[in-house]
N, C-alpha and C positions, 0 to 999 in steps of 0.2 A: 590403447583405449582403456576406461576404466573397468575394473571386471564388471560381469554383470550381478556377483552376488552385493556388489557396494551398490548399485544402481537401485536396485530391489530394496535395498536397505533403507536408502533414500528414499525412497518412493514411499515405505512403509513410514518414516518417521514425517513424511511431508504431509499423509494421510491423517497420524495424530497427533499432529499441528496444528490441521486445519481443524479435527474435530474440537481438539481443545479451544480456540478460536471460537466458533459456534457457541460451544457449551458457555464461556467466558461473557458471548455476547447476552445468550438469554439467560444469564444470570443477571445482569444489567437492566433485562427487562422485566427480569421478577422481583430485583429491588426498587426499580421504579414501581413498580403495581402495590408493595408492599408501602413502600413512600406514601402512597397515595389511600391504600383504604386502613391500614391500621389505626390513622389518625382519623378517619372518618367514626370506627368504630369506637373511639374514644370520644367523639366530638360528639356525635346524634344515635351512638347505638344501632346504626345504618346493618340489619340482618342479611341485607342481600349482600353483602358480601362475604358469606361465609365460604361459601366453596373456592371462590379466590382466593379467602384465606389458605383456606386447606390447601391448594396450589402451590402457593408461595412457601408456606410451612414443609412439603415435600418438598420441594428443589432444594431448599436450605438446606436440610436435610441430607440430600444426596452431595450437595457441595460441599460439603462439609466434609465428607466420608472420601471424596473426589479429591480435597485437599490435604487430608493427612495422609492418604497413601502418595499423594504428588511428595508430601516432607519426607517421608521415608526414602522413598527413592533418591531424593537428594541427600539425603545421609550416609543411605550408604553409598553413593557413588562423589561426594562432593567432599566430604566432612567425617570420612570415617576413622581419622586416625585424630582427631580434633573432638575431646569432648567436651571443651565450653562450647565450641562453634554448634554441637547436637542440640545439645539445651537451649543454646539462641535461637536457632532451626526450628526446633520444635513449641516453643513456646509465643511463638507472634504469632500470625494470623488463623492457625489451626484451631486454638482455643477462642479466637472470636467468631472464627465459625463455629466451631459448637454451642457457644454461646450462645448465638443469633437462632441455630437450629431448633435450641432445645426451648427458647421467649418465641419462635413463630408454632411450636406447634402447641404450648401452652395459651395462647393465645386463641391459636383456631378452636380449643376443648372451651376456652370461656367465652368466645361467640354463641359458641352454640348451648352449654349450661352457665347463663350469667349470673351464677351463684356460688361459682368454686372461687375459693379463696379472698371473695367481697371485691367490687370494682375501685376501691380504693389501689389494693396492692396492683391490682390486673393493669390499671392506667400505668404505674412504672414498667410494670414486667414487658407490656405493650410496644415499651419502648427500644427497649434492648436492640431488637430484630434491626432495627434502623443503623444499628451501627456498623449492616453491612455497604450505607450509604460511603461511608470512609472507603470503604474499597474501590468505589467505581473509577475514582479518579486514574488507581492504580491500572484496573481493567482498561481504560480507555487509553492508555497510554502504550499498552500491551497491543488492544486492539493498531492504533497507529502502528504503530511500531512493524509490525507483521501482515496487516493489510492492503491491498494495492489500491485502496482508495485515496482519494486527495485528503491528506493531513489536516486542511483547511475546513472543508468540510465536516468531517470529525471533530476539528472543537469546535465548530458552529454547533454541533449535533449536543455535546457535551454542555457548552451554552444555554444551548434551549431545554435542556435538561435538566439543569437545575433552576432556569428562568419559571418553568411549568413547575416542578416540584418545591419553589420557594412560595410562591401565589398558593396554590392549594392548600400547604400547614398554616399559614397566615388569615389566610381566610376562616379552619378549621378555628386555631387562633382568636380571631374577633367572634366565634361562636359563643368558645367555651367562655369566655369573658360575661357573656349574656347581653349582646349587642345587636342584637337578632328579635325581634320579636317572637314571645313564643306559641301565638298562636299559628304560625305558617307551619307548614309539612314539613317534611325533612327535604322533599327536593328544592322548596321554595327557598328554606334556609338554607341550604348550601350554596343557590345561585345569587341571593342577596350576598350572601358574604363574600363570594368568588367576586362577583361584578364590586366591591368594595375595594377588593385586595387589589384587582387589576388596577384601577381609577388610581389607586393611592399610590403604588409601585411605579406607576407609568409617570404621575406629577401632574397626572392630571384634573382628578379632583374634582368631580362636580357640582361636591356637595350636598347633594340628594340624599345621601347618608352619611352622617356624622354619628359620632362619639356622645356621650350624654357628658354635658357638662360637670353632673353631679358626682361622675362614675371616676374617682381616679385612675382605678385602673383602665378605664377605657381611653383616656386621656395620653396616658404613657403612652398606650401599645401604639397608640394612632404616633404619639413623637417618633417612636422608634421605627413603626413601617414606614413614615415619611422621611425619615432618614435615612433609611438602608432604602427606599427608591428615589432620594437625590444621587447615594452613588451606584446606585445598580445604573443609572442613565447617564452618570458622568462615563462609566465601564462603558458601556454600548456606545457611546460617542466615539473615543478614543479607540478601543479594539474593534468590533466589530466590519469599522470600515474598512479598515486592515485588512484583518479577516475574508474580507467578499474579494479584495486587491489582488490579494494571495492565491483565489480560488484558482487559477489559472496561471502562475509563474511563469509556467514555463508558454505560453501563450505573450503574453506581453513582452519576452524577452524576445521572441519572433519578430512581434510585430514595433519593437524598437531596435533588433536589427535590418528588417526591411526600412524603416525609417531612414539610418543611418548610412545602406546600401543607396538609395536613391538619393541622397546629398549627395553621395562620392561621385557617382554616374553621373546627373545633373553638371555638378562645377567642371566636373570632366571631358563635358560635355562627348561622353561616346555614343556612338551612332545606338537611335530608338530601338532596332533589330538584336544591339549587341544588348544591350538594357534589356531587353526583354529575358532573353535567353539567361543574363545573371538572375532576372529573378524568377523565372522560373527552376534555376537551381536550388534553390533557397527555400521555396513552397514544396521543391520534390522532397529536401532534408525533412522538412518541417513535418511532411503528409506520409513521411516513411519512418524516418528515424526520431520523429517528436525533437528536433535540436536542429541547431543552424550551424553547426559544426561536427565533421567526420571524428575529431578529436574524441577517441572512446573515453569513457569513465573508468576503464583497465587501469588508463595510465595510472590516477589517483592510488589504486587498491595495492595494497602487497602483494610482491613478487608471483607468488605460489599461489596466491586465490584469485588473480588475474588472468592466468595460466588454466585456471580449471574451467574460469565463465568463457575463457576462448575454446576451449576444448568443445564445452555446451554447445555457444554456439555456432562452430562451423563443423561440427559432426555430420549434418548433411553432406557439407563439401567434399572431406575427409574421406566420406563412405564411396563417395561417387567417382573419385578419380581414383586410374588404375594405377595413377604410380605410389601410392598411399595404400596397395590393399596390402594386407596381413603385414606391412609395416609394426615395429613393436612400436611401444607406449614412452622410450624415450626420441625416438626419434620423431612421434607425433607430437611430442608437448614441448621439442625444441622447432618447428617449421610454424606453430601457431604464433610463433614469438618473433617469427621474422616477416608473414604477411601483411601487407598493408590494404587495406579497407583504400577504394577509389570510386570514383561515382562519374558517370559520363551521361552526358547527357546524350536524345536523339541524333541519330546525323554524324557525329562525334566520330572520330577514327581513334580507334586503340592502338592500332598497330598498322604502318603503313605496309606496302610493299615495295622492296628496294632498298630500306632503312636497316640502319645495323641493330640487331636485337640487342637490350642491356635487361629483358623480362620476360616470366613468362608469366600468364592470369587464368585466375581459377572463376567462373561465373558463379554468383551468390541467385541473383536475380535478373531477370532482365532477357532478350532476343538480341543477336547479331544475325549478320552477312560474313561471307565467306567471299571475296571478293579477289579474282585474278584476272589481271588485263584486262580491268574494266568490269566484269563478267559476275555477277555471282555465280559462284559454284556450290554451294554449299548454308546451311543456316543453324544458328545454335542456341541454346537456351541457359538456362538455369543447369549447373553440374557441369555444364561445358569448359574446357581448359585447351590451352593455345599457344602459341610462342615458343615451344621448349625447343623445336627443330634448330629453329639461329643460336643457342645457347650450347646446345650439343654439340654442332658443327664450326660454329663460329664463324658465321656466313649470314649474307643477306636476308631477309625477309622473303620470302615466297609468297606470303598474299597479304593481301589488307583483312582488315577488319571492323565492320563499320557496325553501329549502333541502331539497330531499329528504336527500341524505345529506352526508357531508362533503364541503366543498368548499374548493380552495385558488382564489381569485379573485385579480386585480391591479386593483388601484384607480390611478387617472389623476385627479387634483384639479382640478375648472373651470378654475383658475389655468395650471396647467401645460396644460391641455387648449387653453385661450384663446393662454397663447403660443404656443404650436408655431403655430395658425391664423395669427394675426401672421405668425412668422419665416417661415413656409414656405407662398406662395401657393397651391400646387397642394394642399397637403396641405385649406386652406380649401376651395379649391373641389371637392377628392374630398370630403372630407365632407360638404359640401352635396348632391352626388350622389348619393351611397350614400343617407341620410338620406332623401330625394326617392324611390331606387325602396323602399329598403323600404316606406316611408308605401304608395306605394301599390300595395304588396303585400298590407297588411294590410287595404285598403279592399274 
């Protein structure tokens, strides 16, 4: 097994993964908020959001400070015998964050005194901050990448993120232009101008508010938001659909293998009882293991990190049976590499009585019957294991084994069973033990 200081370790580094995650995420939420009121403050001088500001201006702030100890450490453990690679290291995104840190928190001081340094220069410096927009693409790609939500969702999420944050500066947009009436409130003029940007992004266009003929500028702006919303809706045609298709992959590959399962049966015409029971096989994969095939994803991975997610996950198993205890750590990460994953349905016999053993099976999941001459004698569960007696002795079967409900089992072939005894003395002679008190256990 693996020690338990490595375990810990993992556990520790799983912990600030997941924080880093988090942190990553509600930075995404503060550049969106930031998206959203910096350009208000530039648009209508909008005061209530000053403490937002100031919000947003801290996390900056602390991101910042969060990112260059994140570069350091990648220097020295990544790039430390590399001094162009320091300097590349250190000079991308560390300095846009401080950048962005040091325009959000001068920004929040001219919200609040709109007299430091005259709102001319403030509208540029205003802007700065924004250029933490460029990052989220990165963040959201991190977030996919490490989070167990569906992918799909995620760029829908990412989608409507910048759908929401393109309408609002556009809106803000046809303000500063002076396309707005100005005797309305500030809440009034934001919702004319928002309910503008929508209509016109959308293609829809009612009308009801147009551009002044006389205004060039307001003429353009209107070309260009009707243009960037002919192909923001050409985009949502084409992706999106996709997008919703995908939301569920691995569901529609189910449910066009059952598709394809009930052709075969059908033309085949096998009896409705045997038809059922295949597809009840198929909903069991589907409603246990999310796939329609036992075929592990191991296969795919390299050697050595295949070997360790088998380690993961049949360390229950491993724990449970006596012929595996204080076993060392090569001899457990050569037997995960010879079981096989099998799935029997209710009713189902694993092991007859009378038949010549060629296996013996370790229980993942699932209840049996212990069955002799008819009889049960016995019942088993989850951790239960079976069969070794005929593989020992090289003799018949002594009992059946029948299935109460589903069960995932691992089967161990004589073969492979026979080597390990070979390679590894002690492992022969615990099995001759264990075997020895059961027997006369059951006597």
């Amino acid at each position: 097994m693996e020690p338990l200081s490595v375990e810990n370790n993992n556990s520790v580094d799983d912990v600030k993964r997941n924080i880093a995650l988090i942190w990553d995420l509600f930075v995404v939420v503060m550049v969106f908020l930031a998206g959203m009121i910096i350009p208000i403050s530039i648009a209508i001088n909008a005061q209530g959001v000053l403490w937002p500001a100031g919000i947003v201006a801290l996390v900056f702030t602390v991101d910042a400070a969060i990112k260059i100890q994140r570069k350091r450490q990648a220097m020295t453990t990544q790039v430390r015998a590399h001094e162009l690679g320091r300097w590349r290291l250190a000079s991308t995104w560390p300095r846009v964050d401080l950048i962005s840190a040091a325009a959000a928190l001068m920004v929040f001081y001219w919200m609040g005194n709109g007299e430091w340094l005259g709102r001319e220069w403030m509208v540029f410096v205003s802007l700065v901050p924004l250029s933490k927009l460029l990052k989220s693409g990165a963040i959201f790609n991190n977030l996919q990448e490490n989070l167990s939500a569906n992918p799909s969702i995620l760029r829908l999420v990412f989608f409507l993120f910048w759908i929401v944050l393109a309408a609002h500066i556009i809106s803000l947009g046809w303000i500063l232009i002076g396309a707005v009436p100005e005797a309305l409130s500030a809440k009034q003029t934001y919702t004319t101008a928002l309910y503008w940007s929508v209509t016109t992004l959308s293609t829809v266009g009612y009308g009801d508010i147009t551009p002044d003929k006389n205004s060039t500028i307001q003429v353009v702006f209107t070309m260009v938001v009707m243009l960037l919303g002919v192909g923001m809706y050409s985009y949502i045609i084409g992706n999106v659909a996709t997008v919703i298709t995908n939301l569920d992959a691995a569901k529609a590959d189910y449910l066009n293998k059952l598709e394809e399962i009930n052709l075969y049966l059908k033309t085949r015409s096998i009896p409705p009882a045997l038809q059922e029971r295949v597809r009840n096989y198929y909903r069991y994969l589907w409603e246990t293991h999310k796939s329609t095939s036992t075929r592990s994803i191991l296969e795919e991975l390299p050697h050595a990190l295949g070997i360790d997610i088998a380690l993961f996950l049949n360390k229950n198993i491993l724990d449970k049976v006596p012929y595996f205890t204080n076993a060392d750590d090569l001899f457990i990460r050569e037997i995960v590499q010879v079981m096989e994953l099998i799935i029997f349905l209710p009713g189902d016999y694993i092991i007859r009585q009378g038949e010549y053993g060629d296996s013996m099976y370790f229980m993942s999941s699932g209840e049996i019957d212990v069955i002799i001459d008819g009889e049960i004698v016995a019942q088993g569960e989850a951790g239960s294991f079976f069969g070794e007696g005929a593989l020992i002795r090289d003799e018949k079967r002594n009992a059946s084994i029948q299935t109460r409900t589903y069960c995932d089992v691992y089967r161990l072939s004589k073969q492979s069973f026979d080597d390990l005894r070979r390679k590894y003395p002690d492992f022969d002679q615990h099995v001759n033990e264990v075997f020895s008190r059961r027997m006369d256990e059951n006597l």
